[in-house]
N, C-alpha and C positions, 0 to 999 in steps of 0.2 A: 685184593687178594692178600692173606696174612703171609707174609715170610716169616723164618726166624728172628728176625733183629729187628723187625718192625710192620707197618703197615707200608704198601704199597710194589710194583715189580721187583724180580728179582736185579740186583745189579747188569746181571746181562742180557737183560730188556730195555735198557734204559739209552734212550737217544747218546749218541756220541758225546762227552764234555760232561754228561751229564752225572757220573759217577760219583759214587759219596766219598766222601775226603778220604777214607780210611781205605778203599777200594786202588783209588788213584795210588796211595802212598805204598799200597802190598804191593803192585806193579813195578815200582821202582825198585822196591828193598829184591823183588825176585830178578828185576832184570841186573840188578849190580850185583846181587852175587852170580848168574850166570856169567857176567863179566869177571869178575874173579875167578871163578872157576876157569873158566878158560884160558886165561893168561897163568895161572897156575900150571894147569896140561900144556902150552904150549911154548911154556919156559921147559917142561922137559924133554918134547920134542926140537927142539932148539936147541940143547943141549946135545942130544943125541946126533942131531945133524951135524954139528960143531966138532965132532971127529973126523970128518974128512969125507966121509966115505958116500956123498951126495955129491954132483955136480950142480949147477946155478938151474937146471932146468929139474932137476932130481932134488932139490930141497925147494923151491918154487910149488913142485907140483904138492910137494909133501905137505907142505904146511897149510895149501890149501883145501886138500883132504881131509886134514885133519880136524879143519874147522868145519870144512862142509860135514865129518860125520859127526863129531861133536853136537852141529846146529839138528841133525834128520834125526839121529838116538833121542837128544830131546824132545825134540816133536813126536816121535814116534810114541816118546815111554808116556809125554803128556794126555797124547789125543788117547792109548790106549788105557791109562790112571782114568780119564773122563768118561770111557764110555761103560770101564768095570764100576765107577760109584755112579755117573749117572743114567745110564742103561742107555747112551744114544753115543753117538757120535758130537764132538765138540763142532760148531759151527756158526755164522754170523760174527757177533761182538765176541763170545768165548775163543773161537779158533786167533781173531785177529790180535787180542791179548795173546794167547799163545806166543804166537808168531812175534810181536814186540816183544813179549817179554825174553826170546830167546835168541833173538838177532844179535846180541852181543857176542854170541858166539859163533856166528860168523868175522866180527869185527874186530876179533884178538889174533883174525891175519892181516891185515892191515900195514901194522910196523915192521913185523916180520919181510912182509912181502916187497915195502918198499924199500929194505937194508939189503936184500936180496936184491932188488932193482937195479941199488947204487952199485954193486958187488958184478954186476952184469955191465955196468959201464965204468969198469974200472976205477973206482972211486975209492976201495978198498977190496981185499978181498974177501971170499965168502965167509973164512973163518972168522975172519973178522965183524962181517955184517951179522952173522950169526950170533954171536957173544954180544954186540952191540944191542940186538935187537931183545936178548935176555936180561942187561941190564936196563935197558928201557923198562920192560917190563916187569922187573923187578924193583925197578920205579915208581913204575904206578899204582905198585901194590903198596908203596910207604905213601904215595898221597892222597889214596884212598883210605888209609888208615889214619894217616892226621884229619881228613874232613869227618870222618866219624868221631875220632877224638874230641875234637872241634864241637860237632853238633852235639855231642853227650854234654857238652857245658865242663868238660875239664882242664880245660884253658891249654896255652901252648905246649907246655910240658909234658900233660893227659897228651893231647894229639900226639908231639912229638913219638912219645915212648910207645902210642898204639901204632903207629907210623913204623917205627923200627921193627916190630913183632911182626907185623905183616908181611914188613921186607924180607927179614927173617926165614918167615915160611916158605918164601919163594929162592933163596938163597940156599935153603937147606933143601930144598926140591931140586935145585941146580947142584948142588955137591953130592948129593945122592945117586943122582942122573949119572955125574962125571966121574963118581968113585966104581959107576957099575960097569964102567968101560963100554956103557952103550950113547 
């Protein structure tokens, strides 16, 4: 059967592993910006929490909401994008992409959840585990910006400086957050 881009099934016909290189690599580049996305929204959620006005079981709950609706909206807005272009519901190897591709947003409660843990066994408090777990992830938006820098081939410096701009993004999401008094 002819597809667009060559002879043979579509991509999501195709046995497990078996994916063309360029299929494999869109998965990634969509599941790493879901993970950025997410750590983006829930450095402002974090933020917001880091006013006080949450207790240890009331910013626990929140943040894992927020990932759980972050992860269902995308499923939702994905499986209903698939079935307005492809007139069916997304299902088999399509739905289970989906699903990888958007698990990172479940996974940007994680740090959150476990600085909230430590903050529960007195380890620090919550405000504190809160900001902590904002700059974590305000963290890993500069070393996710140097591995890009990186793989562009523009050596430490290129990384470095995309590194900073990323962190940047997430820093100016936290003083936007903190200036709004929310």
């Amino acid at each position: 059967m002819a597809v667009e881009h060559g002879e043979g099934p579509p991509p999501e016909d195709l046995p497990p592993g078996e994916l063309p290189p360029e299929a494999e690599v869109g998965a990634l580049a969509e599941r790493l910006k879901e993970r950025i996305y997410a750590t983006i929204t829930m450095i402002a959620v974090l933020v917001g929490l880091s006013a006080g006005h949450a207790g240890l079981a009331g910013a626990l709950a929140t943040v894992l909401t927020t990932a759980l609706g972050l992860w269902l909206a995308t499923v939702v807005a994905d499986q209903q994008a698939h079935r307005t272009v492809h007139r069916r519901r997304a299902t088999g190897r399509e739905l289970r992409r989906m699903l990888y591709v958007s698990s990172p947003l479940l996974s940007c409660a994680v740090g959150p959840a476990v600085m909230i843990g430590l903050a529960a066994l007195n380890v620090f408090a919550l405000s504190t585990a809160l900001l902590t777990a904002v700059g974590l992830a305000i963290a890993s938006l500069f070393v996710w910006g140097c591995v890009g820098g990186l793989r562009m081939g523009g050596g430490a410096l290129a990384a470095v400086v995309a590194g900073l701009l990323d962190a940047a993004v997430g820093l100016a999401v936290a003083l936007v957050k903190a200036s709004a008094g929310h």
